[in-house]
N, C-alpha and C positions, 0 to 999 in steps of 0.2 A: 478854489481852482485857480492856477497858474491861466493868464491870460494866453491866447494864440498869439505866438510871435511871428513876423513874416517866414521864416524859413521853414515854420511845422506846414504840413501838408500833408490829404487826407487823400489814400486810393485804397478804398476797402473792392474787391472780388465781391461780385454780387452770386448768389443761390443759382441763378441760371447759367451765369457765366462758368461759374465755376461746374457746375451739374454735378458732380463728383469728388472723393475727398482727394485725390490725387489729382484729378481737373483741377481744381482746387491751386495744387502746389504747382502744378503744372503752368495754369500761370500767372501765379506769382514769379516764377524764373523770368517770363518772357515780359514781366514789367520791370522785374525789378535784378535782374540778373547780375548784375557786380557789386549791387549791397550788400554788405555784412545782414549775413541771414543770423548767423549763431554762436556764440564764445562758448568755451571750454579751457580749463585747466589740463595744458600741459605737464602731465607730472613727468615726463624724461626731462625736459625744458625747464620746469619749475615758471611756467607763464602762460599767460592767458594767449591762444590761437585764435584765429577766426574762419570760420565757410562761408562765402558768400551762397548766392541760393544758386548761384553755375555750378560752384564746386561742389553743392550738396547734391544737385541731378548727376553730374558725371559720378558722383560713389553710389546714388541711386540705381544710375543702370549697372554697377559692377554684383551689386546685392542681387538685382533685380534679374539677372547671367548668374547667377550662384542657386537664386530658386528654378530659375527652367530647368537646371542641369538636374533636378529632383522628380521632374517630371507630375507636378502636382497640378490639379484640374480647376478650372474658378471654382468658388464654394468652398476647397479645402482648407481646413484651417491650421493656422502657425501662431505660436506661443510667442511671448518674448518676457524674460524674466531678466532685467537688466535694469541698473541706475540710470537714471536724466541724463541724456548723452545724444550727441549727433549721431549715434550708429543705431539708437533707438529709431530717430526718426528714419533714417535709409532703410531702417531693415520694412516697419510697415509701411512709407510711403513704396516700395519695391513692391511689397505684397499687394496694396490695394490696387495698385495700377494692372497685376496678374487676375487682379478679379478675386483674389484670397481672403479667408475673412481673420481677423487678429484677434489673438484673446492673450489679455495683457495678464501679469501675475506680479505677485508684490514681490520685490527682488528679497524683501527681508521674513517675507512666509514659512511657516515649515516645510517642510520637505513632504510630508505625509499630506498638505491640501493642496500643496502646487499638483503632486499625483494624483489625488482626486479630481482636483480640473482638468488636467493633461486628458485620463481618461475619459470625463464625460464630455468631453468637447471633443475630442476623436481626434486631438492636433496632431500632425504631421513631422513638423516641425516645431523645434524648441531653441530659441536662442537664452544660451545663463552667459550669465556676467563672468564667472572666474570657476575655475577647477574647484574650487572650494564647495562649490553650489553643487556641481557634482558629487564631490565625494558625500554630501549630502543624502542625497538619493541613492549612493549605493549601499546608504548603512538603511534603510528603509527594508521592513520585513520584505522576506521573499514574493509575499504576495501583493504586496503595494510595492513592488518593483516589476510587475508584469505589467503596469499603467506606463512606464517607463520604457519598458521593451518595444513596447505599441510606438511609441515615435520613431519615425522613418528615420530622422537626421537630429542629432543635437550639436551645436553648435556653442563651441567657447571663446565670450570674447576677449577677456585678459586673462591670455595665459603664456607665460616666459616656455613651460616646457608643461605638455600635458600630462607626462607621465602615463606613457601608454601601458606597464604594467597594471594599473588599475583600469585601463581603458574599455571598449569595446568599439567594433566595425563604425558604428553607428554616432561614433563620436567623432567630431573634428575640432581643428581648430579656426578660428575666423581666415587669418591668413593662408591656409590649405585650401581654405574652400571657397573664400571671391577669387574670382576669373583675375587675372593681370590688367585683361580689357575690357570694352564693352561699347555695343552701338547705343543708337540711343535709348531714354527710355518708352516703353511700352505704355499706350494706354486702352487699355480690351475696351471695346465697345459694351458699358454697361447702364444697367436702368439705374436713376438716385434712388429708388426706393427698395434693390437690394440690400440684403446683408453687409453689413461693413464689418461689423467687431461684434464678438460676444464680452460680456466682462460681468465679471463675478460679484456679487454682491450677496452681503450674508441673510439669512433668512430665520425666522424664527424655528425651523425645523430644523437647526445646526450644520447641516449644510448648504454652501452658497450656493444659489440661483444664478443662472446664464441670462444674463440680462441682451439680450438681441436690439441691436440699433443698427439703423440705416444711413447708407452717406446723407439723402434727404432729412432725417434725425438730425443729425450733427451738425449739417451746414445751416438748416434753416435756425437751430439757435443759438450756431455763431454768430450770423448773421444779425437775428435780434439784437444780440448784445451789443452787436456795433452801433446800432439804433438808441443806444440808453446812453453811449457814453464817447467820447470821441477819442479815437486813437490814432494817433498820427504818423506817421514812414519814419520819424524822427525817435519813435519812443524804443524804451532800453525795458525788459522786464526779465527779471530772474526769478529763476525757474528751481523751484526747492521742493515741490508737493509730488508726491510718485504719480508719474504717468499713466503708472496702471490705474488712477484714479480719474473719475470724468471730470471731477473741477478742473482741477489741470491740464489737461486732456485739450478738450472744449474751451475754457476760457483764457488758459496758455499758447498751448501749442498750435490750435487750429484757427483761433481767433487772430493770432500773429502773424501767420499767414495768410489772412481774409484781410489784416489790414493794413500790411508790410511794412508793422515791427519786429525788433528785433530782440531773440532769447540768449541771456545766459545761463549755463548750469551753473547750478549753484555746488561745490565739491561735497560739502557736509552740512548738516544740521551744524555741528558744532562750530564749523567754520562758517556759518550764516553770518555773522558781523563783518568777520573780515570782506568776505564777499560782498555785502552790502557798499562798503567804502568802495572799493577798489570798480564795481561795475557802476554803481550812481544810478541803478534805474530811477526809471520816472513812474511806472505802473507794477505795482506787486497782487497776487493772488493768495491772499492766503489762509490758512485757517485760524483759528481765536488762542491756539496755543502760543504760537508764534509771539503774539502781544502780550498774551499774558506772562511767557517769561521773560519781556525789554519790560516791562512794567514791574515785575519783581523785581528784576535788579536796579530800575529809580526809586523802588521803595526802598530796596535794602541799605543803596547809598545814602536816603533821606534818613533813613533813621539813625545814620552813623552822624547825619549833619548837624549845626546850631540850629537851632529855636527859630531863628529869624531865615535862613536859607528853606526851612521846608515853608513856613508861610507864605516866601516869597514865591514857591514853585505851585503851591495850592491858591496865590493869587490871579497868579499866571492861567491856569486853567482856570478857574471860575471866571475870571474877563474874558480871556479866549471862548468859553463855551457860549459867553453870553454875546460875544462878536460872531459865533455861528450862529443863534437863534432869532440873531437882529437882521444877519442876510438871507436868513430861509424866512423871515417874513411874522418869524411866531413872538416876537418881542420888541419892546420900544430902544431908542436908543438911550444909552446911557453917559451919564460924563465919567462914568470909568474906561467904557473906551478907549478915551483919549490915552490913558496908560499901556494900551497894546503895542503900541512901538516900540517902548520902552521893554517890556516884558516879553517881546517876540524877539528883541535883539538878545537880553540879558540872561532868559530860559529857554522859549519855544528853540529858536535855532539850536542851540545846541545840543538839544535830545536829536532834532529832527536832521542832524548832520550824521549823529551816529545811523542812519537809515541810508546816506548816501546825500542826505539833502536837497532831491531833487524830485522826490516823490509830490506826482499831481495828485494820485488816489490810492488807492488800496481797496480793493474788494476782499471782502473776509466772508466766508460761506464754510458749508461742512459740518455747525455744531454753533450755536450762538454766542456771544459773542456776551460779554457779563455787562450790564448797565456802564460799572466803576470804570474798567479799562477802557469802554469806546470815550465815554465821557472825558476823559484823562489824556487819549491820544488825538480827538477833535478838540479840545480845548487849547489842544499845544498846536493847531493850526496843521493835522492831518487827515486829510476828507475820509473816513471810512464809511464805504456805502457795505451795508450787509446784504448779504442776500441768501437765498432757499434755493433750492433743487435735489435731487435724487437723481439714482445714476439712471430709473425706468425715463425718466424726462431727459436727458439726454444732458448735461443735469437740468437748466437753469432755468426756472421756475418765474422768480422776480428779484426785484433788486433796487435797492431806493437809486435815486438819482441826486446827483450832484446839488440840483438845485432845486430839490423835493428830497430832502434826506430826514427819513424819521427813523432815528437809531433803533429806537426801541421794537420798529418791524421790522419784516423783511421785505419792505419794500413796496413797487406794483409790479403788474405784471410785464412779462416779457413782449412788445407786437407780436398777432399774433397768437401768444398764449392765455388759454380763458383757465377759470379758474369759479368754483361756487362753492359752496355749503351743503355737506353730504346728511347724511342720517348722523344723529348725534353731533352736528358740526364737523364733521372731518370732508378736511379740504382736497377737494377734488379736480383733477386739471384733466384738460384735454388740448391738442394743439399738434401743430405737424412735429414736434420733439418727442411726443411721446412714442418708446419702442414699440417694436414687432412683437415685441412678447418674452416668454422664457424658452429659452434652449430646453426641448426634448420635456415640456413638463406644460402640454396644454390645461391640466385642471391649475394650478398657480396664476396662469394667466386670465383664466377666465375668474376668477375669484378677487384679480389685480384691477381688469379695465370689463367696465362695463359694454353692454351690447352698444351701445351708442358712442364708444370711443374714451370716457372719461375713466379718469387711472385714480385710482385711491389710495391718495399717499400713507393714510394710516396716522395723519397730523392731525390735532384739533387745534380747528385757528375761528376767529371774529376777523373781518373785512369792515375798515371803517367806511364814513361817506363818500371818502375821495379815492377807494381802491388800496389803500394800504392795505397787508396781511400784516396779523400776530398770530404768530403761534401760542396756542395755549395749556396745550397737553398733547398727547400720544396716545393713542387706542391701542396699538401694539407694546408690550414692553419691551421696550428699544431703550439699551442706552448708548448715548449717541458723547463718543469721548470728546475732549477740544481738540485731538488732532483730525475731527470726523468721521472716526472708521464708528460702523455700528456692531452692539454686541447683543443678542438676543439675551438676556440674562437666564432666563427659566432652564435651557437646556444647561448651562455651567452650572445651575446650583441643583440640577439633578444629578449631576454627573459626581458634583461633590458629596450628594448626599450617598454614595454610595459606598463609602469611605465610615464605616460604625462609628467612628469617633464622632462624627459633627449631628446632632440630631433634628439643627434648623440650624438655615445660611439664607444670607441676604449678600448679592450684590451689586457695589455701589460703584459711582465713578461717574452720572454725568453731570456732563462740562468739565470734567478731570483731564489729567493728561494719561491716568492710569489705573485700573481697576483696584477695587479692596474690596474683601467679603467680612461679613459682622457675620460673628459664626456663633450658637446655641450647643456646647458639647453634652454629648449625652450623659448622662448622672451615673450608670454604671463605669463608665469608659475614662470621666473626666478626671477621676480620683486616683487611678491605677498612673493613668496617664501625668498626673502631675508630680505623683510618686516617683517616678522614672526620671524626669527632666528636671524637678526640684519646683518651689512654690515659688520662683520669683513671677515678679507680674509681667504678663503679657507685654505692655508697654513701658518703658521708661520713662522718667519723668521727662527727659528731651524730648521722648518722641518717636527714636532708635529703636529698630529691633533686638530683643531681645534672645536668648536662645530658645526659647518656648516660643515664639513667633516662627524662629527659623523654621523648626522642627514643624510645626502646624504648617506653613508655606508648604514645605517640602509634601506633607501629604496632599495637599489642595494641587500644589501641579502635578503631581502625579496622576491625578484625575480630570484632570481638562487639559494632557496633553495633545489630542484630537481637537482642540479649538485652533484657531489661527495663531501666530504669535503675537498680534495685537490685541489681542484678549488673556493677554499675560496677568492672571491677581499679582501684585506686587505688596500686599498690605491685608493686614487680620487682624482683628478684633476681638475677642473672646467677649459674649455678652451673658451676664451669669443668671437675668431672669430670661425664663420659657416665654415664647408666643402666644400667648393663648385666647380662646375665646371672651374669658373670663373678664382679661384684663385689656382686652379691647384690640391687640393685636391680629386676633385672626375672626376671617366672618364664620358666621353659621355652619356653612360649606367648609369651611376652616382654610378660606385663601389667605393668602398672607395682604395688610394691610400697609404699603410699603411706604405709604406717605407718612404714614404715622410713627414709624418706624424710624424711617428720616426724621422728621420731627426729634421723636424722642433720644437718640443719641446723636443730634447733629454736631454738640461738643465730640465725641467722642471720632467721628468723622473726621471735622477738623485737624484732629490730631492725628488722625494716619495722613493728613495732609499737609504738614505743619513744617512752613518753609518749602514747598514744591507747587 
């Protein structure tokens, strides 16, 4: 950790102060009103703009004049299907301050589950990013376009021309529909332990769950986190994880405002480096994919390097690791030490400059984080504290500390947040973050959180002497990818089995950044079928898909195109022996034994993974 310099300075918004998430923002304006609240990329300008949090309340009330004119009642809910942007934040800090409740959607979803949340969440209101998201929806059968009709107002926010021949009443454009003006903003007299937001999360029955959280939910563990970690009026964090997601959510957006720092959007995943340079945060959120691919490409240039250049980089890290394990207290000092000057000028800096160079920490949550890569990024002198949540917990769960960092957990708990050992070890929490429950589906809930308040993650974790948690397995089968999102597996490789060709599928992908199924073809079907497409092999020796791969893909998403789009298989396997009792793949009951399975083609694995 970078020492406190005179000029950092700490005013976090306390839970009471704030009472609410818009009390909240509210004020922060009145502390901190001509600070640069938030950057964006200008793309007419080609440059980075800024809002202070004045100019973010005055577009506040013009959004907030564009909902009244809708005549929508507190309670009601409004969608927003948009990229990390300042009009994300106006549009729900407008709504929560009406007493509205927000239910976010992944900008990059299909078209078919944004319509199923649209409908079961009864939203009113829809804000999409661009005409494109529409014309989306209106290629949607006629009857998953009745979920569509239902919304009062839809709302577009970059669009040059809507193109009203594909249009409808009910469509506008952003600029049509804020007011010119607007007094100030509104804040309804409400309890912290209303409804704030529904937000979707997937569930083992293939469609997501409305996960209900209260502004008391969210503030109370933003608040916590301010208590783990110190964030100053001074800090810079960019903002790259979708909002429709609670990490981000909670430990970006609302936490920033609890402690009046400041957000950049980030433009693109792809453009994440450039934007790294150019904003210099000091504080990132992010998920384990993220490092896993800066960490493939110091491999890839390592392996291009001499003999003596990668030694000197795996020196580097092995001293650095060992100059972290000597300030958390777990190791003696050494006289290699003394070589960290050297090694922090010569290596550490200059990975840690491609970051912006100014990074004090990095929280990484959403999907764990692999032993090799945290090792490899704390040894280069960058604090990664891990940490656990789910979005029922509003997310944040625990989280190591700075100066209690055990990589290999996630952490302790949040103030606050308790936490114990359920039936079969599954870790159980209770604490003011955990939700109101599911939207319109009281048996899920009562099956979620027990009569006494405790929420059952469905994790199996050990709690050592001093409150760390380890994760140690899943009771649900969840695969949980490195960009975080969760995939129920069982419904995708039903949905595959339904398809004659495949006669047993397994699929794979966690800690991946993307799904693969190892597929068993059936013995009548496999032979016709390879007649047809020719006998070459499934995989190449690169690794490359093949045209028998294509062809196999091609049936597989044609059958889990009702999943989200992040449960995309992107990768097939052909496996030429059966599952069977016999040979120890499947139990008595004949479930599939999936560890074993792993086990036995892990090579094979590798190689839909090879170079990604």
């Amino acid at each position: 950790m970078q020492p406190e310099k005179p000029h950092d300075s700490v005013d976090v918004i306390s839970v009471d102060q704030a009472k609410t998430l818009d009390g909240l923002f509210r004020e922060r304006v009145k502390r901190s009103g001509e600070q640069v609240a938030y950057r964006y990329f200008n793309k007419l300008t080609e440059q980075w703009d800024s809002y202070t949090w004045s100019h973010m309340d005055r577009f506040i009330a013009r959004w907030q004049g564009a909902l009244e004119q809708e005549k929508l009642v507190p309670g009601d809910r409004v969608a927003v299907m948009v990229r990390n942007c300042p009009e994300w934040i106006m549009f729900e800090q407008a709504a929560l301050g009406l007493g509205l409740v927000v239910v976010p959607l992944y900008v990059d979803d299909r078209a078919e589950n944004a319509a199923y949340v649209l409908d079961h969440s009864e939203a009113k209101i829809l804000l999409l990013e661009d005409v494109q998201k529409w014309r989306d929806f209106l290629a949607l059968t006629p009857e998953q376009k009745l979920s569509i009709d239902k919304v009062q107002r839809i709302v577009v926010l970059r669009c040059a021309d809507l193109n009203l021949d594909i249009s409808k009443p009910q469509v506008v454009s952003v600029h049509d529909w804020l007011p010119a003006q607007a007094g100030e903003v509104k804040h309804l007299d409400k309890d912290p332990h209303d409804l704030a937001t529904i937000v979707y999360t997937s569930g083992t029955s293939g469609r997501p769950k409305g996960v209900m959280l209260s502004h008391h939910n969210i503030l109370t563990n933003a608040y916590a986190s301010t208590e783990t970690v110190t964030i100053y009026t001074t800090d810079w964090m960019l903002s790259f994880l979708p909002l429709s997601h609670m990490f981000e959510r909670t430990s970006g957006y609302y936490l920033s405002i609890m402690a009046g720092g400041a957000i950049a959007f980030n433009r693109s995943i792809p453009e994440l480096q450039e934007d790294l340079l150019s904003i210099r945060p000091t504080l990132m959120i992010s998920v384990p994919r993220i490092f896993e691919r800066i960490y493939a490409g110091i491999r890839a240039k390592l392996d291009e390097s001499s003999s003596f250049s990668r030694w000197l980089f795996n020196l580097a890290v092995d001293v650095g690791y060992q100059r972290f394990e000597y300030q958390q207290g777990r190791a003696c000092w050494s006289l290699k030490l003394l070589l960290w000057p050297l090694l922090k000028k010569m290596i550490a800096d200059k990975v840690l400059n491609k970051l912006g160079g100014r990074l004090r920490f990095v929280i990484s949550g959403g999907a764990p984080l692999s032993a090799e890569v945290s090792r490899v990024f704390i040894g280069l002198g960058l604090p990664i504290l891990q940490g656990y949540g789910m979005t029922e917990s509003s997310p944040v769960v625990s989280v190591n500390r700075p100066d209690d960092n055990v990589p290999a957990s996630i952490g302790l708990t949040l103030p606050g947040v308790q936490v114990n050992l359920g039936e079969n070890d599954a870790l159980m929490i209770r604490g003011p973050n955990v939700m109101l429950g599911y939207w319109k589906n009281e048996e899920a809930t009562k099956q979620a959180i027990s009569a006494d308040g405790w929420l059952n993650s469905g994790d199996v974790a050990r709690i050592d002497q001093q409150g760390h948690i380890f994760i140690t397995g899943r009771h649900k089968e969840i695969i949980v990818l490195s960009t975080g999102e969760k995939i129920p597996p069982a419904d995708m490789e039903a949905a595959i089995l339904q398809e004659s060709l495949f006669d047993q599928v397994m699929i794979v992908g966690e800690g991946r950044s993307f799904l693969s199924v190892l597929a068993v073809l059936n013995a009548h079907a496999k032979e016709k079928f390879f007649t047809k497409y020719g006998l070459d092999q499934t995989l190449n020796q690169n690794g490359q898909k093949s045209h028998v791969e294509e062809v196999l893909l091609d049936k597989v998403t044609r059958q889990t195109n009702a999943f989200p789009g992040y449960a995309r298989i992107r990768r097939i396997a052909v496996i030429d022996e059966p599952w069977t009792v016999d040979n120890g793949f499947l139990t008595p009951t004949l479930k599939l034994k999936r560890n074993k399975v792993l086990e036995k083609y892990r090579e094979v694995i590798e190689q839909l993974y090879n170079g990604r």
